[in-house]
ROBA-564144 format. One line per 3 residues: number of its first residue (from 1); their letters; for each residue x, y, z of C-alpha. Coordinates in steps of 0.001 Angstrom, whole numbers. Layout:
! residues N
NUM) A) X,Y,Z; ... $
! end
This chain:
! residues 198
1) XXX) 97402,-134549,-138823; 96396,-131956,-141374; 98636,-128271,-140527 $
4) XXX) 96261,-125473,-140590; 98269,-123784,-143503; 99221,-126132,-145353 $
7) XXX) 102670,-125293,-147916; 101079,-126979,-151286; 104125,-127609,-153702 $
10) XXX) 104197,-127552,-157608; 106220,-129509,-158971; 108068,-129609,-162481 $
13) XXX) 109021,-133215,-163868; 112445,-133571,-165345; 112502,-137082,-165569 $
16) XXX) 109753,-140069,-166534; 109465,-141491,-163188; 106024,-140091,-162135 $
19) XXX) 107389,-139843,-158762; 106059,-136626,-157941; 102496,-137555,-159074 $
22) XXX) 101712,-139484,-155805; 101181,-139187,-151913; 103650,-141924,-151541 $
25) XXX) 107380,-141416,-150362; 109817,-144343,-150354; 112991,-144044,-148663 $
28) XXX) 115521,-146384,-148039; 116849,-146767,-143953; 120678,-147109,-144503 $
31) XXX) 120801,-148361,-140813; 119072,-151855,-141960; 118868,-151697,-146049 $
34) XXX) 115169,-151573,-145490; 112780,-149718,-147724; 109910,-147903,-145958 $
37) XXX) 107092,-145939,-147876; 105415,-143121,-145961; 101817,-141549,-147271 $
40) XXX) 100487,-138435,-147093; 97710,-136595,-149020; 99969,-133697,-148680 $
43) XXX) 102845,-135326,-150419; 101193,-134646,-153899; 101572,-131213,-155720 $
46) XXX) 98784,-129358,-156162; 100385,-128754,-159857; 102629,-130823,-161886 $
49) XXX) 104115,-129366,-164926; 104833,-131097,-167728; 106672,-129452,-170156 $
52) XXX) 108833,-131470,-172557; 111643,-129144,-172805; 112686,-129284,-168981 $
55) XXX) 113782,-133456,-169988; 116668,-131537,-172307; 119553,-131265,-169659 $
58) XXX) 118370,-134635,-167956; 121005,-137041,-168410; 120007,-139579,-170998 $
61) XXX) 120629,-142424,-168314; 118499,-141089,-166243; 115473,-140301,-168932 $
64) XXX) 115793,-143828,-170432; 115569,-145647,-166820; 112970,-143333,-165248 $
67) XXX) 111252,-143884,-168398; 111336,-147765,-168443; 110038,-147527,-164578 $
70) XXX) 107097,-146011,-166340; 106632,-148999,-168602; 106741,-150960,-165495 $
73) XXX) 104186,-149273,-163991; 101607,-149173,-166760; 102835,-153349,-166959 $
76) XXX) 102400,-154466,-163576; 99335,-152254,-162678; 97703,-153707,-165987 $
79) XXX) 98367,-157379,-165298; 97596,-156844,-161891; 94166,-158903,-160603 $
82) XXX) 93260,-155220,-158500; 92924,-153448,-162477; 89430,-152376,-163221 $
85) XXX) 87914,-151114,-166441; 88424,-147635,-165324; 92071,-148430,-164834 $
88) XXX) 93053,-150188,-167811; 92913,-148055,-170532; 95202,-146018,-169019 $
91) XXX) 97614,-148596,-168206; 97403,-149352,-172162; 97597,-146224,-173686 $
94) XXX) 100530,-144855,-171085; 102752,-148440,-172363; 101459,-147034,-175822 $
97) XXX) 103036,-143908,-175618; 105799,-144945,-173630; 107254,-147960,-176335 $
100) XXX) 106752,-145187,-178968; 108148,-141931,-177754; 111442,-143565,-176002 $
103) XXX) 113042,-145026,-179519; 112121,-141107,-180631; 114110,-139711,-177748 $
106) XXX) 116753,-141832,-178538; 116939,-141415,-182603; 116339,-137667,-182170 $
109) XXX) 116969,-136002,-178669; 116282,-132270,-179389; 112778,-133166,-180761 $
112) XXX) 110026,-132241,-178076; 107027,-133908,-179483; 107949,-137031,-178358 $
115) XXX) 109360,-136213,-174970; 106002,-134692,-174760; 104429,-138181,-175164 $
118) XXX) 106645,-139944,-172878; 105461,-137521,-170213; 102001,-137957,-170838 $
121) XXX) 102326,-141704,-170941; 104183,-141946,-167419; 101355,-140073,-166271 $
124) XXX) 98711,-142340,-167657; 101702,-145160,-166356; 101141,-144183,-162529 $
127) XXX) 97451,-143026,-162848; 96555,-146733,-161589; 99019,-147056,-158457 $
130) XXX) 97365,-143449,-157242; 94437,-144912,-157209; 95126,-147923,-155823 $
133) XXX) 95957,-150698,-158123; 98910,-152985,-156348; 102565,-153444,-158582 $
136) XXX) 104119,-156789,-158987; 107322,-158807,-158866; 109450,-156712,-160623 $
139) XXX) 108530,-153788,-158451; 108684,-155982,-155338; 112534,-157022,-156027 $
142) XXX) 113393,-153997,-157466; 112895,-152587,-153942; 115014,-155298,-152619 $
145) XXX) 117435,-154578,-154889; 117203,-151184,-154224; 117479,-151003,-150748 $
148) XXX) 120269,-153608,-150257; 122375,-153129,-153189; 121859,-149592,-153994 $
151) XXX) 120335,-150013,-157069; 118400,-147627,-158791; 114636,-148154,-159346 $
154) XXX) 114672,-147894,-163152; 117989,-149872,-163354; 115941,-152679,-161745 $
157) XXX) 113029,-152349,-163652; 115349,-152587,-166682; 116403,-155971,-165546 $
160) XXX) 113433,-157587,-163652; 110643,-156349,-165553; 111337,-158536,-168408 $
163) XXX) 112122,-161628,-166503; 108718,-161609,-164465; 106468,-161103,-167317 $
166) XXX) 108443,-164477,-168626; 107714,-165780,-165400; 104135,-164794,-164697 $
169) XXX) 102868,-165735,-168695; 101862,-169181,-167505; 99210,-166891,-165339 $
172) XXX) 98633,-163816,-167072; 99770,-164319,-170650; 96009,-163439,-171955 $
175) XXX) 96628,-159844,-170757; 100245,-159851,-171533; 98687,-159911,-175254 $
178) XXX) 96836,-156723,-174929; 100633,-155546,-173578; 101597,-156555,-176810 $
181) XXX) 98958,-154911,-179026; 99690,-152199,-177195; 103309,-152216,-178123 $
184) XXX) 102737,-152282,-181432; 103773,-155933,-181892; 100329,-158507,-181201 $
187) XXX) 101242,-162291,-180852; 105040,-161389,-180078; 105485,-162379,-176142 $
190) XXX) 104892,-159125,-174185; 108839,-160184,-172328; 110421,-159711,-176089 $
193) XXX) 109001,-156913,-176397; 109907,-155001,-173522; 113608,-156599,-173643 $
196) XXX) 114049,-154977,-176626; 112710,-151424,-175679; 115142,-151805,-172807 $
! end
């Protein structure tokens, strides 16, 4: 049930996760290695703040694999059979961004313009799963990974993500093209392509 006062949070992102742009909450139960996911209208911010300069003192680990978990969002929600017109254009423009702006963090880490992108593409990234559209494998085993093993979620997209689209391009490779396109690189298998962003 809804309080009748309500505390309504803001929240500031320091990383490329999109974590805090959802009513979801995953949590792993130490007592059984079990992942459980929780949702709550009130679990999204009423404001999120993105401001590129507030990624400066986040460790560069932690940008590059929040960031990748990004690119698996805007992957898996776009080859997903649940994506709809109004969802995939977003999906395509947040990889855009994303396979852009992280090779400019890298090469130069005090510039903001691109940390700027990478924010707005992990926004565009998650748009899709807030409004319903399923993940995939990678997703799927990350949490199994994640909950078992202790693995971090962007550590397991870093390794699963490419292996499933190799996997799943017998059934999806038509839209692992516009993946491709949208990485810059059409008629190079969208698994390559992410592999070497990673």
């Amino acid at each position: 049930p809804v309080p009748a006062d309500p505390i309504r949070m803001i929240a500031v992102s320091t990383t490329l996760s999109a974590s805090e742009f959802t009513e979801n909450a995953g949590i792993t139960q130490s007592a059984t290695s079990t992942k459980q996911s929780f949702r709550h209208r009130l679990f999204a911010p009423r404001t999120v703040v993105l401001d590129p300069a507030a990624t400066l003192d986040t460790p560069d680990w932690l940008l590059f694999c929040t960031g990748i978990r990004s690119v698996d969002h805007a992957v898996e929600n776009f080859c997903n059979a649940k994506a709809s017109l109004a969802t995939e254009a977003l999906s395509l423009q947040g990889l855009r961004l994303l396979s852009r702006a992280l090779p400019a963090i890298k090469k130069n880490p005090a510039d903001l313009a691109p940390r700027l992108e990478a924010q707005i593409g992990m926004w565009q990234a998650i748009a899709p799963s807030a409004s319903g559209v399923p993940t995939g494998a990678s997703h799927g085993i990350g949490y199994a990974l994640g909950a078992t093993f202790g693995v971090a979620h962007g550590h397991t997209s870093c390794v699963m993500l490419p292996a499933v689209l190799k996997w799943n391009a017998a059934v999806n490779g038509e839209r692992q093209k516009a993946l491709a396109e949208a990485m810059g690189a059409p008629g190079r298998p969208a698994s390559d392509l992410v592999k070497e962003l990673i």
